[in-house]
C-alpha positions in Angstrom: 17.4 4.6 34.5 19.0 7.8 33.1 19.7 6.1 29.9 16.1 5.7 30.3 15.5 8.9 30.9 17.7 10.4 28.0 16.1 8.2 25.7 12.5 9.0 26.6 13.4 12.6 26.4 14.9 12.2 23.3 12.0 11.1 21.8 10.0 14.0 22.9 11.9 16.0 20.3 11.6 13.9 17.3 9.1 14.5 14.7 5.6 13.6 14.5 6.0 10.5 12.0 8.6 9.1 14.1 6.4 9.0 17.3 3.6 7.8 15.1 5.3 5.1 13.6 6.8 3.8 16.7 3.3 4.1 18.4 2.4 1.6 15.1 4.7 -0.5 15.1 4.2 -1.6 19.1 0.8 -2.5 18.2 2.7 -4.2 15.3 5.0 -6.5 17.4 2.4 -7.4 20.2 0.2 -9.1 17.5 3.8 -10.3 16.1 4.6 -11.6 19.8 1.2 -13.2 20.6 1.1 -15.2 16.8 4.8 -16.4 16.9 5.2 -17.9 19.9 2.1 -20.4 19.6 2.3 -20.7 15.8 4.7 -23.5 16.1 2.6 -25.1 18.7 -0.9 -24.8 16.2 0.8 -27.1 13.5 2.1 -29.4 16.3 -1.6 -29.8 17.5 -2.9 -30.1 13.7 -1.3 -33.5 13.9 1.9 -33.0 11.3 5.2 -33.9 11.6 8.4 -31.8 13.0 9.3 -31.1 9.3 6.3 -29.2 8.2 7.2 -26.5 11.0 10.4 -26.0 8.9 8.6 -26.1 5.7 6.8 -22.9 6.8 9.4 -20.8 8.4 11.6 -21.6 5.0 8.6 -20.8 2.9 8.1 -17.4 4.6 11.4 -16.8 5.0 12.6 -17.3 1.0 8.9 -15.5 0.4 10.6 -12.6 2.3 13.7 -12.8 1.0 12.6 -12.7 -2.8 10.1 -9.7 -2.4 12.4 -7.5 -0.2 14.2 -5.5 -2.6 11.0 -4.9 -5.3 9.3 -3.7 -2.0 12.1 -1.7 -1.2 12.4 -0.1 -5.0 9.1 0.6 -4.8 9.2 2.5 -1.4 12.0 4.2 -2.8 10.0 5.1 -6.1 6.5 5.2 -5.0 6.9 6.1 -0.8 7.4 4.2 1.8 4.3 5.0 3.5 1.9 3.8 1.2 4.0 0.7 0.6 4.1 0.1 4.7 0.4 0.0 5.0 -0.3 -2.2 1.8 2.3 -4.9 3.5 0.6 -4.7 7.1 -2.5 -5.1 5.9 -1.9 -7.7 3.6 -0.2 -9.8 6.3 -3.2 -9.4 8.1 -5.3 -11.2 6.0 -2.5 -14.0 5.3 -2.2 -14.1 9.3 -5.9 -14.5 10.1 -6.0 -17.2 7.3 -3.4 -19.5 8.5 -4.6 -19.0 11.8 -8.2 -21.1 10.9 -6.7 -23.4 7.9 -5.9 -27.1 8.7 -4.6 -28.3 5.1 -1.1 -28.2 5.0 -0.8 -27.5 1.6 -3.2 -23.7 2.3 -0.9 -23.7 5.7 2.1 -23.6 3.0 0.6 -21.7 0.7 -0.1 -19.1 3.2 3.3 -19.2 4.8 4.8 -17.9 1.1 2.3 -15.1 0.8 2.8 -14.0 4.5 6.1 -13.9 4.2 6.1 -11.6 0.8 3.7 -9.3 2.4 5.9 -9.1 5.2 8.5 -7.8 3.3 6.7 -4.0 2.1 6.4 -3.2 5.8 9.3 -4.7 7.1 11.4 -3.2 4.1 9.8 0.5 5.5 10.3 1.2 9.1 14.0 1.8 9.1 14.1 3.9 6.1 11.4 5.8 7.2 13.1 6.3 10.6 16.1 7.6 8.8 14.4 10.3 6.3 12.9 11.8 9.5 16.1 12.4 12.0 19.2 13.8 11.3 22.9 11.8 11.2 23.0 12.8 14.7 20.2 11.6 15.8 20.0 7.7 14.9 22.1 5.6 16.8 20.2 6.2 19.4 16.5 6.8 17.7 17.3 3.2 16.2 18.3 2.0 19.5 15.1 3.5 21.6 13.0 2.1 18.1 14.5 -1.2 18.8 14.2 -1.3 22.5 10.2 -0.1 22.0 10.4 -3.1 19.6 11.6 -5.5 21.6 9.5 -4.4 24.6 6.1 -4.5 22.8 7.3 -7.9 21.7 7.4 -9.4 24.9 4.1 -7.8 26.1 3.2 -10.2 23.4 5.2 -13.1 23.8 3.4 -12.9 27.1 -0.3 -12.5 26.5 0.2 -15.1 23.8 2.1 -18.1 25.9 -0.6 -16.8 29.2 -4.1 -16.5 27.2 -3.6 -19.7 25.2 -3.4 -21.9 28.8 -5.8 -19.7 30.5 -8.2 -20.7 27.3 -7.5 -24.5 27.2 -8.8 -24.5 30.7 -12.0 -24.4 29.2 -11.7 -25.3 25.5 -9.3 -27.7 23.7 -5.5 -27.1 23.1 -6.6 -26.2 19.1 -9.3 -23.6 19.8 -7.8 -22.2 22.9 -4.5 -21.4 20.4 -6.4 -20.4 17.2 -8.3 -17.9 19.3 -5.0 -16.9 20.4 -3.9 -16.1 17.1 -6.8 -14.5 16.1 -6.4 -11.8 18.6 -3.0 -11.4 17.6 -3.9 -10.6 14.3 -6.4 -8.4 15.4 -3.7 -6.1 17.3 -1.4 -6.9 14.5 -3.7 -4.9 11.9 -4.9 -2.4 14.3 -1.1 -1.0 14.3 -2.0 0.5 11.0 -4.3 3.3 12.3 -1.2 5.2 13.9 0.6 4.5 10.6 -2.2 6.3 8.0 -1.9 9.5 9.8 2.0 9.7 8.7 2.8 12.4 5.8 5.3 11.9 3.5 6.5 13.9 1.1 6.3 13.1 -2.5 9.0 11.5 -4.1 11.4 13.6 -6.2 13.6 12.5 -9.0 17.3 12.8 -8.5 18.9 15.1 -10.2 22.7 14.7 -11.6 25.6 15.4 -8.9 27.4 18.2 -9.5 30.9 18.5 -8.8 33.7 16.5 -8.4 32.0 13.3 -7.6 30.0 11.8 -10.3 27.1 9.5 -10.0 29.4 6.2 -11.4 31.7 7.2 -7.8 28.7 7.4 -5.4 27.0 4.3 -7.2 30.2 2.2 -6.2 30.7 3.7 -3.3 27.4 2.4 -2.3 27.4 -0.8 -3.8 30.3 -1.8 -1.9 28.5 -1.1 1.6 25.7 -2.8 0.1 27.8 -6.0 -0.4 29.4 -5.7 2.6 26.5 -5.4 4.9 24.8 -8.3 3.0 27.5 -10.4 3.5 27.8 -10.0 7.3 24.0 -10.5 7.3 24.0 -13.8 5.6 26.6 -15.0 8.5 24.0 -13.7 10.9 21.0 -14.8 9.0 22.3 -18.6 8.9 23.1 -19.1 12.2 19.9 -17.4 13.8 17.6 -19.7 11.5 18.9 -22.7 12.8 18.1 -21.7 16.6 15.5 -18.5 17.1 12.5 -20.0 15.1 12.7 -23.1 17.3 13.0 -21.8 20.8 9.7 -22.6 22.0 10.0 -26.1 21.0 13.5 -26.1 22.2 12.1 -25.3 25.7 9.0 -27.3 25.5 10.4 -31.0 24.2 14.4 -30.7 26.6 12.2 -28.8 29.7 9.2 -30.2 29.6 8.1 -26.7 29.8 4.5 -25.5 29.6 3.3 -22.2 27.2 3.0 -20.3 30.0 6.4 -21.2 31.3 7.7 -20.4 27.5 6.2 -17.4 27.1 8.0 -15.8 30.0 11.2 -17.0 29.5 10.7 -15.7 26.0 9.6 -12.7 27.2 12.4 -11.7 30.0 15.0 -12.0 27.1 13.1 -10.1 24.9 13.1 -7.7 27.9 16.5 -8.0 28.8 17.3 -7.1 25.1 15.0 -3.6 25.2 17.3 -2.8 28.2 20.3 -3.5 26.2 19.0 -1.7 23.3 19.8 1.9 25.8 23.4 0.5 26.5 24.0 0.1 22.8 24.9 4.0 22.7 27.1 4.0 25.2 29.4 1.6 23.3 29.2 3.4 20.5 30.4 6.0 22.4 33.4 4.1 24.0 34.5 2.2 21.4 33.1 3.2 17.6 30.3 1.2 15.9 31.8 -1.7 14.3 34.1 -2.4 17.7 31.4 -2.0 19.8 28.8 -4.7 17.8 31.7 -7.2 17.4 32.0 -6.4 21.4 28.5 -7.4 21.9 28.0 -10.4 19.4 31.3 -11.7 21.0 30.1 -12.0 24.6 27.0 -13.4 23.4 28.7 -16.9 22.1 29.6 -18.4 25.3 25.8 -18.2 26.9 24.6 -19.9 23.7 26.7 -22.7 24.4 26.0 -22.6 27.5 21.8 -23.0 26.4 22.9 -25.8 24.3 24.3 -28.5 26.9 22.6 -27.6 30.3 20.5 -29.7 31.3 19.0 -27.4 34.1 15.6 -24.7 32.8 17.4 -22.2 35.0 20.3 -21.9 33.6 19.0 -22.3 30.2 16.5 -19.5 30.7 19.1 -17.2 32.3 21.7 -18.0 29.4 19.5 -17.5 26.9 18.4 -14.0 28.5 22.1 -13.0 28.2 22.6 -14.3 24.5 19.4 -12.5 23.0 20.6 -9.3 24.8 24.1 -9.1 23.6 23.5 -10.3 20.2 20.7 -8.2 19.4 21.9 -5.1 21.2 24.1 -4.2 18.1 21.1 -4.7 15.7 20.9 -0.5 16.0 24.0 0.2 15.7 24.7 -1.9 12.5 21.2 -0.1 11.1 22.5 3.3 11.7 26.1 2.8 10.9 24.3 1.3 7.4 22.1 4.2 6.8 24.9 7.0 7.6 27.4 5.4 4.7 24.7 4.8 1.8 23.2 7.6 -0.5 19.6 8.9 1.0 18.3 7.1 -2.8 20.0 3.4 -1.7 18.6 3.6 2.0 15.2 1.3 0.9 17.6 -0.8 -1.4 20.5 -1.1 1.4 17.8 -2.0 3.9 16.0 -4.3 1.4 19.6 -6.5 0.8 20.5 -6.2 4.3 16.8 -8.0 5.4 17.1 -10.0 2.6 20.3 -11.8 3.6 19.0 -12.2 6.8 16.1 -14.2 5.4 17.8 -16.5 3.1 19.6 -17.8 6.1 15.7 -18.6 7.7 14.9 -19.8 4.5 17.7 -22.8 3.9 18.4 -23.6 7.7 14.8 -24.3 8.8 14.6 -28.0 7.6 18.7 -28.2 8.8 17.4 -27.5 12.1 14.9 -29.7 12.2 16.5 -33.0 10.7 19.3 -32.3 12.9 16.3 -32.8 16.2 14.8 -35.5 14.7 17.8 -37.4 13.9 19.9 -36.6 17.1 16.8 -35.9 19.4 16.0 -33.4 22.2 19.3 -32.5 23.6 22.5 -33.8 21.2 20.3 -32.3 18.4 19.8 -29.1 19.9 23.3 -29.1 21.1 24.5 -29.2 17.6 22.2 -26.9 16.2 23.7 -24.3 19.0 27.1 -24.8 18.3 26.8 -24.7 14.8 25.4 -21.5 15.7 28.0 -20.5 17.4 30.6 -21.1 14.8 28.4 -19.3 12.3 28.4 -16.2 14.6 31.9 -16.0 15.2 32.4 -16.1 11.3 30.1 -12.9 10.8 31.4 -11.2 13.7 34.8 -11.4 12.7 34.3 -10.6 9.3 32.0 -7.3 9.8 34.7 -6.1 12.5 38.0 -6.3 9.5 36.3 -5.2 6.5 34.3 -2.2 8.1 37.0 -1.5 11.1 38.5 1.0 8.5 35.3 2.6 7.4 34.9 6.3 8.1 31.4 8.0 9.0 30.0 10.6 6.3 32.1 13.6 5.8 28.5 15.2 6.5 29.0 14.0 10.4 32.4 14.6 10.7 32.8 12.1 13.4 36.1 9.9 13.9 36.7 6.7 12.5 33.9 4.1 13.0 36.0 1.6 14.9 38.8 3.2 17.6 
């Protein structure tokens, strides 16, 4: 509660564009929380096969991946604010198509322009975020922005998993969902009223460095954070697209468990994660960025094997609240420490290869996933997906802690060495 308490008083102080965009982006994520939980379940009641749910979190994801760093350019170029609101709104339209289309090749098509559209908002927010607070201030406005996030999210995952039984009570299971998705998108777009009263200053050209460090330094400098950021991401990216776009199905064909049931599971570790978000800071403080996310992703591993042989709901739900906590709890961190090492002109392009990593791994281990359940069914399959995962985690936690362990904050911040 008094991390809490810091954190809400915290955000008193920051600027106006950061308490509108945050106030944005909750609307944002609700509609986010309501569609993705019950989007898997739409295509299942359309009638197709297991594979065509992989087909369209690859499509979105490679969609995604492919348009992140023009949309980040072009934030950087033409401003992040009109780029922001060109990508919500576009998704908007995308998401209320899919959500009435039966043909699987529109359902397809629409999953590829989603996804790109998704990419000039999503490319935004955590540039934006950086442009308006100080060094000082971002571990923990990236941690209170993810923990808003995540919150909003479950208020979602909630409504979305509840409204969808309450509906087929009195309409069938495909109406009751597409009107569920339909309100989604509805509080999805209406995120971007908040957003159009942000002012952003126009764009300036850079101007030569003067001094003793020359342009070709700072370019390699920050080219080599770059790389090393999108690396770790890719390890990260991988493993999480073999397990997070197929939780709900994961819960629904081992459990038997209904979208209600689903939804709040969903939700409490969404939840548990916003509270982990405000502990985040105090491991910075303990223990230096890069120790304290290889702390967190580290302890996450043994509840995810632990969700991929029970047999028991419990203890799957209660592992699985533990794993998205601790893995996602450094998500802030890694942002901040990112944004505190490039050049202000390589934040949208840093956060553009950093997302971008993450996506390719969605992109290429959607139809692994899924062959691996078909073939091996409900619980060997899962199990292997999750202990692949696992593997794949411990890989990109290992390697962000050696290569950035040595890393140094800004000389601007004059802070100690990023790992203890």
């Amino acid at each position: 509660m008094n991390m809490l308490q810091d954190s809400i008083t915290r955000f008193t102080s920051y600027n106006r564009n950061i308490k509108l965009l945050i106030l944005g982006n909750i609307f944002i994520q609700i509609g986010l929380g309501i569609t993705s939980i019950i989007y898997n379940f739409y295509i299942r009641t359309l009638g197709f096969e297991e594979a065509v749910n992989g087909h369209v979190i690859s499509l979105a994801s490679l969609a995604t991946a492919l348009f992140l760093i023009p949309a980040g350019l072009m934030g950087d170029h033409k401003g992040r604010k009109k780029v922001l609101l060109a990508g919500l709104i576009a998704s908007g339209i995308f998401m209320l198509f899919r959500s009435v289309f039966e043909s699987e090749s529109l359902l397809l098509t629409l999953a590829f322009l989603m996804g790109a559209s998704t990419a000039f908002f999503q490319v935004s927010v955590i540039p934006l975020l950086a442009e308006n607070s100080s060094v000082e201030e971002r571990v923990h406005l990236f941690s209170f922005h993810f923990a808003v996030t995540t919150a909003a999210n479950v208020v979602g995952n909630l409504i979305g998993g509840s409204l969808t039984d309450g509906l087929s009570l009195f309409l069938s299971d495909l109406h009751a969902i597409r009107i569920s998705l339909i309100i989604g998108v509805i509080i999805f777009v209406a995120g971007s009223i908040p957003l159009f009263k942000i002012t952003e200053q126009k764009r300036q050209v850079h101007q030569k460095n003067s001094g003793r460090m020359t342009k070709a330094t700072i370019d390699r400098d920050s080219i080599r954070i770059i790389v090393i950021f999108f690396i770790s991401q890719l390890f990260i990216g991988t493993g999480s697209g073999l397990v997070i776009p197929y939780l709900n199905l994961y819960f629904a064909d081992r459990f038997l468990a209904s979208n209600s049931v689903i939804g709040v599971i969903l939700a409490i570790g969404q939840a548990a994660t916003a509270v982990a978000m405000f502990v985040g800071p105090a491991f910075v403080k303990r223990f230096g960025e890069v120790k304290a996310v290889m702390i967190l992703q580290l302890l996450s591993l043994p509840f995810l094997l632990l969700t991929a042989y029970t047999e028991s709901l419990w203890i799957a739900g209660i592992a699985f609240l533990f794993r998205q906590a601790l893995m996602n709890a450094g998500n802030p961190i890694q942002m901040s420490l990112m944004m505190s090492l490039v050049e202000d002109r390589y934040k949208g392009l840093a956060n553009s290869i950093n997302q971008m990593a993450f996506n390719f791994g969605w992109a290429f281990m959607g139809p692994v996933s899924a062959s691996l359940v078909m073939n091996f069914g409900d619980y060997w399959g899962y199990a292997a997906v999750f202990t692949i995962t696992a593997f794949i985690y411990l890989l990109g936690t290992l390697y962000f802690y050696f290569i950035l362990k040595s890393f140094k904050r800004s000389g601007q911040t004059g802070e100690a060495p990023a790992a203890a």
